[in-house]
N, C-alpha and C positions, 0 to 999 in steps of 0.2 A: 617310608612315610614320616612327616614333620607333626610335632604334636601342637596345634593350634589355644594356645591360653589365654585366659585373661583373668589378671589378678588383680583385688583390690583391696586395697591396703584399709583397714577400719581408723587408721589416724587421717587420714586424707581427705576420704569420705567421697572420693570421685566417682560412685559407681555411673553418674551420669555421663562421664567422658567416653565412657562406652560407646553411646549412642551419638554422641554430637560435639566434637572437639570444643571444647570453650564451654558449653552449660553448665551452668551452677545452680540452676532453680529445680531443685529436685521435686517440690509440689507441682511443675508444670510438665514435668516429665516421669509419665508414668509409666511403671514396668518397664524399664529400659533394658532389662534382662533381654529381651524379648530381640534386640539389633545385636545383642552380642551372637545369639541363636543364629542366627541368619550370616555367621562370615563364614562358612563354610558352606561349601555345595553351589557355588555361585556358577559351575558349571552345568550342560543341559541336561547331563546325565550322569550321576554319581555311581563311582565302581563299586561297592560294597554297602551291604544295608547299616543304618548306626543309628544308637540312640546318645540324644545328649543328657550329658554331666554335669549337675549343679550342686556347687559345692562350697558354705560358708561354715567359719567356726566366727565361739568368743574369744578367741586365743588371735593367732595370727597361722595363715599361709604361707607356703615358700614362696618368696619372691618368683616369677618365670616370667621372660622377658616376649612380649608376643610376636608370635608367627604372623607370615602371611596367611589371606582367607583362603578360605578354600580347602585346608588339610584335612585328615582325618586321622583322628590320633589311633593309635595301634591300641592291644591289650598290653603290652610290652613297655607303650611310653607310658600307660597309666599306672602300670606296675609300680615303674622308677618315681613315678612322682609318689603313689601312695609311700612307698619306701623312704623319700624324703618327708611326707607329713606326719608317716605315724612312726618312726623309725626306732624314738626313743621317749620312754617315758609312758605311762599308761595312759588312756584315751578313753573318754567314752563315744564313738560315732551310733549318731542317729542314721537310719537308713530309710528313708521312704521308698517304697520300692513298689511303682503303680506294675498294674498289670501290661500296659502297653502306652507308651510315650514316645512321640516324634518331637521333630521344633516345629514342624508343622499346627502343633496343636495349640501355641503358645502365639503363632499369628491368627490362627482363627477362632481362637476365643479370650487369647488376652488381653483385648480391647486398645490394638495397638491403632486405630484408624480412627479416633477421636472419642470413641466410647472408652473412655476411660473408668467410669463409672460400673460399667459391664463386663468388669474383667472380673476373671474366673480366678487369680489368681495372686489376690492382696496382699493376703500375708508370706507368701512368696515373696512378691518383690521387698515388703518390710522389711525380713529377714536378709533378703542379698544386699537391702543397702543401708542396713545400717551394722554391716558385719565384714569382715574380712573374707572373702568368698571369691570362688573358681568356676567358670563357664565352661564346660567344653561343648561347644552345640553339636560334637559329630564323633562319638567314639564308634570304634570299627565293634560291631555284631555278628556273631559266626551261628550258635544256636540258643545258647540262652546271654544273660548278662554277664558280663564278667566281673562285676562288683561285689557283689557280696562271694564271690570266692577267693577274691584279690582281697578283701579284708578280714576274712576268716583266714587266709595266710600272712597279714601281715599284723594281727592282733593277736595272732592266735589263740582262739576263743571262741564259743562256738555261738550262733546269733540267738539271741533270746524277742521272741512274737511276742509281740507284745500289741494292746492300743492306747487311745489317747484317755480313757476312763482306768486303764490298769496302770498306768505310768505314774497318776496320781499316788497310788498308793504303795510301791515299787521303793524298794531299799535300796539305791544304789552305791558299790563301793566305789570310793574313788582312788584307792591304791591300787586298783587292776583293772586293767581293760574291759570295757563291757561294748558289746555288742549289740544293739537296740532293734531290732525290723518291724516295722509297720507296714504291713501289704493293705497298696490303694489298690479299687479297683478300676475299671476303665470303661467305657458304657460302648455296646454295640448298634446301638437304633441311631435315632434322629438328632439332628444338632443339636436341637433344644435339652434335647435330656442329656446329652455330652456336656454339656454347659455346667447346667447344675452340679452331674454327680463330680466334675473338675472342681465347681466349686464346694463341694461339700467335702471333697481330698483336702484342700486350700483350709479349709475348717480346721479340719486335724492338724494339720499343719503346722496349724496357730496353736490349738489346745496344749500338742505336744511342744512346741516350742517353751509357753509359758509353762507349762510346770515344769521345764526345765530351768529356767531362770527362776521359778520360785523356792527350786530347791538349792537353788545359788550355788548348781555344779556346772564346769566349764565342759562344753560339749563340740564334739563338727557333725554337722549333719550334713546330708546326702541327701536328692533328690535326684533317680533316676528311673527307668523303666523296663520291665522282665524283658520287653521285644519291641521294637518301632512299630507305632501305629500305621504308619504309611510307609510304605515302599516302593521304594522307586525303580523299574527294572532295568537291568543290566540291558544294553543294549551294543552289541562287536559293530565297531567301527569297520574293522576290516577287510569285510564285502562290499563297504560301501564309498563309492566317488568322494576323495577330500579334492577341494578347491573348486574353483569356479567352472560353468560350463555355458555354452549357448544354451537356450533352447531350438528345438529343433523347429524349422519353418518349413512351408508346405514347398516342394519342388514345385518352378517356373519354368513352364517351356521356354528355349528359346526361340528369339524370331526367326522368321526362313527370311533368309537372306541371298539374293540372287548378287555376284559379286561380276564384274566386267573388267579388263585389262587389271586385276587383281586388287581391285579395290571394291567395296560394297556400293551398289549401286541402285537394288531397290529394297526393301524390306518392307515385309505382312508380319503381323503378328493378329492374333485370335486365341479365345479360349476355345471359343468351338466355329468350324466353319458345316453347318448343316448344309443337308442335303438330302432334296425327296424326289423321285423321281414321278409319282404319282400321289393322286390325293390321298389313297388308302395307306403310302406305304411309310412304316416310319421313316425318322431321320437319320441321314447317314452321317455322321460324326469324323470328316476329313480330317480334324486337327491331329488327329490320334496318329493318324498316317505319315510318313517319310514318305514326300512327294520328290520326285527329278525336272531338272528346270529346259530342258529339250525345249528351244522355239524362245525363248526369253532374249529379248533385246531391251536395251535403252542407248541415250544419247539427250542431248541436251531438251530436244525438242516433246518426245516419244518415248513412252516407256511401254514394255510389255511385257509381263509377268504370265508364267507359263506353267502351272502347276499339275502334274501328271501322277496321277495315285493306280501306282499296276495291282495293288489289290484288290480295289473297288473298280479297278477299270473306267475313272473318273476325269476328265481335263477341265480345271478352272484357269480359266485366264481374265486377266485384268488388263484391259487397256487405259491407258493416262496421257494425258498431253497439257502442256502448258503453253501459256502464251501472258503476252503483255497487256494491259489493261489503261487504257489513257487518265477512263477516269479515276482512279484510286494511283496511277504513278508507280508500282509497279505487277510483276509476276504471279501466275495464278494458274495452278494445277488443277484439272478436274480429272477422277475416274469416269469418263467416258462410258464404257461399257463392260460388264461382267458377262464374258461366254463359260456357259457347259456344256461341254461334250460327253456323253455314254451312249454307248450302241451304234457306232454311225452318226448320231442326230445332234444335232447342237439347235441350245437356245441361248439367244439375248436380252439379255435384261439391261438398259439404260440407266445408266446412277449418273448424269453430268448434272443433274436439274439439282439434285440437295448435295452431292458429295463432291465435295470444290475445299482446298487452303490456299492460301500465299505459296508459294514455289518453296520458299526456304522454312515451310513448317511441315511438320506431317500431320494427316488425316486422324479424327478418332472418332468413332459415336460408340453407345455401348450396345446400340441392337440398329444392325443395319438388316432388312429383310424386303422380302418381296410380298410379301403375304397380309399383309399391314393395309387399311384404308392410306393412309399417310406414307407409303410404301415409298424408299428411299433408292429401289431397285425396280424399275417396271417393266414385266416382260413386253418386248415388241414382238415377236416372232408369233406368225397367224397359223403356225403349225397343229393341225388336232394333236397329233402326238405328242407335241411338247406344252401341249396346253396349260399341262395340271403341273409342271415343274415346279421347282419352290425353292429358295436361298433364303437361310437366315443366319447371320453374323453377329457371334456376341461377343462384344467387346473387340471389336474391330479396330486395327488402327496401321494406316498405310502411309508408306512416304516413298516416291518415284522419281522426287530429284531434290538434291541439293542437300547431300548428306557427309556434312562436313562434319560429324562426330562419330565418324568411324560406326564401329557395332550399336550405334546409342541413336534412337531415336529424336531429333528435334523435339524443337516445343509442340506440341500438340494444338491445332486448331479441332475446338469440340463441336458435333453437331449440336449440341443442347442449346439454343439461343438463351440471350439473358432474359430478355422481357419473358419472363411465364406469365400465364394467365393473371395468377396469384398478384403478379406483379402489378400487371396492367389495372388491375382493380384496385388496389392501393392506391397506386399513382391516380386513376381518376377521383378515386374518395381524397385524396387530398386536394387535387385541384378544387374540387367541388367548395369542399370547408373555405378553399383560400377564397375564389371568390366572394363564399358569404362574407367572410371576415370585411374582403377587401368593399365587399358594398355597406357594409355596417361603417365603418372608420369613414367612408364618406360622403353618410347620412351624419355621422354627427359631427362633419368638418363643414357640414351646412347649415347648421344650427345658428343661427345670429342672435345676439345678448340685443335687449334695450338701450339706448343711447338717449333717449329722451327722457326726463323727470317733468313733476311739475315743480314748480317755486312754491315754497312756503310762504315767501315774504310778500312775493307778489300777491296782483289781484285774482283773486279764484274765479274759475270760468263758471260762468250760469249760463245755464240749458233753459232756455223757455219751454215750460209742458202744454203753452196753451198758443196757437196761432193770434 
C-alpha cells in the first residue's frame, strides 16, 4: 500500500488548491477539507475498513509529496510519518478522538452541496486553513485506532483526559511532551441529532483550540475517530464474471425448410401451428413437433408442402401456386388451400380469398385461423366428421417461391391492411374540416367592396317624400 497525502504549507495558504486547481477565494470555498476526504476509495468497493486522518500544527509539517487517489495508508506508513513529525524536540499534540468517524460524515453534514452555512464543522475547516495541516481521508483500520498508540510510542508519554473547560485551567510544560485526549462522542439516532451533536464536537474544537492560542503554546492537533462510522463490505471478486457478456435471449425455432435439388425451396415458419380435432378437444400444438416432408414437391408453377407429425399422427399440407397478373404487371402467389389429414379423414380449408403476395415476397399475418367471423382459412368440406375441425396460426409466415436468400426469408407482405378503421375516420374528419375550410375561403372570395361614393362637391341628391 501507497500512503495517499496532502500537505499544506501555512506560508502559502493554499489549502483551497485541494479542492479546485487555481482557487484563491477561500470565503467562496467552504470546507474544502471535505474533497480532499473524497480522493481515496474512488473504487466501488474498498478492501479494508479506515478512518480518516486530520492533522494541522502552528509549527510546520513534513513536506510529502502526494499520491495518487484512491490509496489507503497502512499503520506502518503512519508510523514513519509520525516518526518524521514528532521525531525530535518535545511536542505538545492535541488529540480529538470521536467515538466513530468516517469521510462519509464530512459529505453529509459538512455542508459541501451549497449549504455552506449548515456545516457541522467550522472551526474545523478554520483551523485546517489557516494552519499547516495533513489529510489522510483513508488510514487502514484493523480493531481499534491506531493513533493514539502510535503517539504514546512516539512521545513517549502517557495521554492525559482531559476537556475543553479543564484545558483552561491546566499547566502545561513546554519542555516535555504532553499528551492531550479529548473523547468526542458520536450520535446513534437520526440525522438531525448527528448534526448537532457534530456540531457541538466542532464547538470544543474551537474552545480547545483557543485556549491554546491563549496560552501562546505551540501545539499539532489530531482529529480522528476510535472506529468508522460506516463500513463498507468486503466483497471477493473472485466468483464473480469480470468483463463483458451477452445477455442471454429467448431460443428461436428455426423455420422448416423443405429443400429441392439442394437448395431451399419452400419455407413455414410459426410460433405455434394449432390444431383441434373436435369442438370439445383442446389444441394440439404441431410447432413443438419434428415433422418429415414425404409428398412435398415444388417447381416454378406449384408448390406443396407436406408436413407429417408420427407423434400426433397428423398431415398438414399447404398447397400454393402462382401466376401472372396483367393488371398490376407482375407475379402473384396464393396459398390455395390448407388439407389435414388424421385418422383416414381429411379436411379442406380454402385460404386463396385473403392469403396472396407478389411471387418474390413471402406471406405473413400474425393469426391466420379458421375459426374467426373474418376467417382467413374456410373449411369447404361437407363432412359431419370433419365439421368441427379448427386451424389457428400464430404468427404465420410462408414463402413457396422465389427464395433467393438462401435460409432467410424475403421481405414480408403483411396481412394487416394499412387503412384501419382508425384510419378511415381520420381521413374522413379531415376531409370533412377541408371542405368547411374550402367553402368558407369561398364565401369570402365573394365578398365585393363598394365602388361607388357620393360627391361632396357636387349636387346632393333629394328624395321628394311627397308625390
Amino acid at each position: 500500500m501507497t500512503v495517499s497525502w496532502r500537505v499544506v504549507s501555512r506560508e502559502r495558504q493554499s489549502f483551497a488548491e485541494i479542492k479546485m486547481a487555481g482557487s484563491r477565494d477561500l470565503n467562496s470555498e467552504r470546507f474544502i477539507i471535505l474533497n480532499v476526504l473524497f480522493f481515496s476509495c474512488f473504487a466501488a468497493v474498498c478492501p479494508t475498513a479506515q478512518v480518516p486522518v486530520l492533522m494541522w500544527t502552528t509549527e510546520s509539517l513534513p513536506p510529502l509529496a502526494p499520491l495518487a487517489a484512491g490509496h489507503i495508508t497502512s499503520i506502518e506508513e503512519l508510523s514513519a510519518y509520525f516518526s518524521a513529525a514528532f521525531g525530535s524536540g518535545p511536542h505538545t499534540v492535541l488529540l480529538f478522538l470521536q467515538d466513530k468517524l468516517s469521510k462519509e460524515d464530512f459529505a453529509i453534514f459538512g455542508g459541501v452541496y451549497g449549504n455552506k452555512g449548515d456545516g457541522a464543522f467550522q472551526n474545523l475547516e478554520a483551523a485546517l486553513q489557516t494552519s499547516s495541516s495533513v489529510s489522510l481521508p483513508a488510514v487502514e483500520w484493523l480493531d481499534s485506532s491506531p493513533v493514539l498508540a502510535l503517539l504514546q510510542e512516539k512521545l513517549s508519554v502517557s495521554p492525559v483526559l482531559l476537556d475543553a473547560d479543564t484545558l483552561a485551567h491546566l499547566s502545561i510544560d513546554r519542555a516535555v511532551s504532553n499528551l492531550l485526549l479529548i473523547n468526542l462522542p458520536y450520535c446513534a439516532d437520526s440525522e438531525n441529532s448527528c448534526q448537532q451533536l457534530l456540531r457541538d464536537n466542532d464547538e470544543i474544537i474551537g474552545k480547545v483550540v483557543s485556549s491554546m492560542k491563549a496560552k501562546n503554546i505551540p501545539y499539532a492537533a489530531i482529529y480522528t475517530g476510535l472506529q468508522p462510522s460506516r463500513v463498507i463490505p468486503e466483497i471477493s471478486m473472485s466468483n464473480q464474471h469480470v468483463g463483458r457478456s451477452l445477455l442471454q435471449t429467448a431460443d428461436i425455432k428455426p423455420p422448416i425448410i423443405f429443400n429441392s435439388s439442394g437448395a431451399p425451396c419452400i419455407m413455414l415458419w410459426a410460433e405455434k401451428l394449432n390444431v383441434a380435432l373436435s369442438a370439445s378437444q383442446p389444441w394440439i400444438d404441431l410447432a413443438a413437433e419434428t415433422p418429415s416432408f414425404d409428398g412435398s414437391t415444388c417447381n416454378n408453377t406449384d408448390s406443396q408442402l407436406v408436413l407429417t407429425y408420427p407423434t400426433s399422427g397428423i398431415t398438414l399440407s399447404f398447397f400454393m401456386s402462382q401466376r401472372f397478373f396483367p393488371v398490376s404487371a407482375r407475379n402473384w402467389f396464393t396459398l390455395n388451400s390448407v388439407q389435414l389429414r388424421s385418422n383416414g379423414m381429411t379436411a379442406t380449408f380454402i385460404g386463396s380469398r385473403g392469403i396472396y403476395a407478389p411471387a418474390e415476397y413471402s406471406y405473413h399475418c400474425q393469426s391466420v385461423s379458421s375459426s374467426q367471423d373474418d376467417a382467413l382459412l374456410v373449411l369447404s368440406s361437407a363432412n359431419q366428421s370433419t365439421s368441427a375441425w379448427r386451424l389457428d396460426f400464430v404468427d404465420f409466415q410462408i414463402q413457396g417461391f422465389g427464395l433467393a436468400n438462401g435460409t432467410n426469408f424475403s421481405y414480408a407482405s403483411d396481412c394487416a391492411g394499412f387503412f384501419t378503421p382508425g384510419i378511415w375516420m381520420a381521413l374522413l374528419t379531415s376531409l370533412i374540416l377541408l371542405l368547411i375550410f374550402i367553402y368558407g375561403v369561398h364565401m369570402i372570395m365573394q365578398l365585393n367592396t363598394m365602388d361607388r361614393f357620393d360627391d361632396p362637391k357636387g349636387p346632393s341628391i333629394s328624395v321628394p317624400q311627397t308625390e
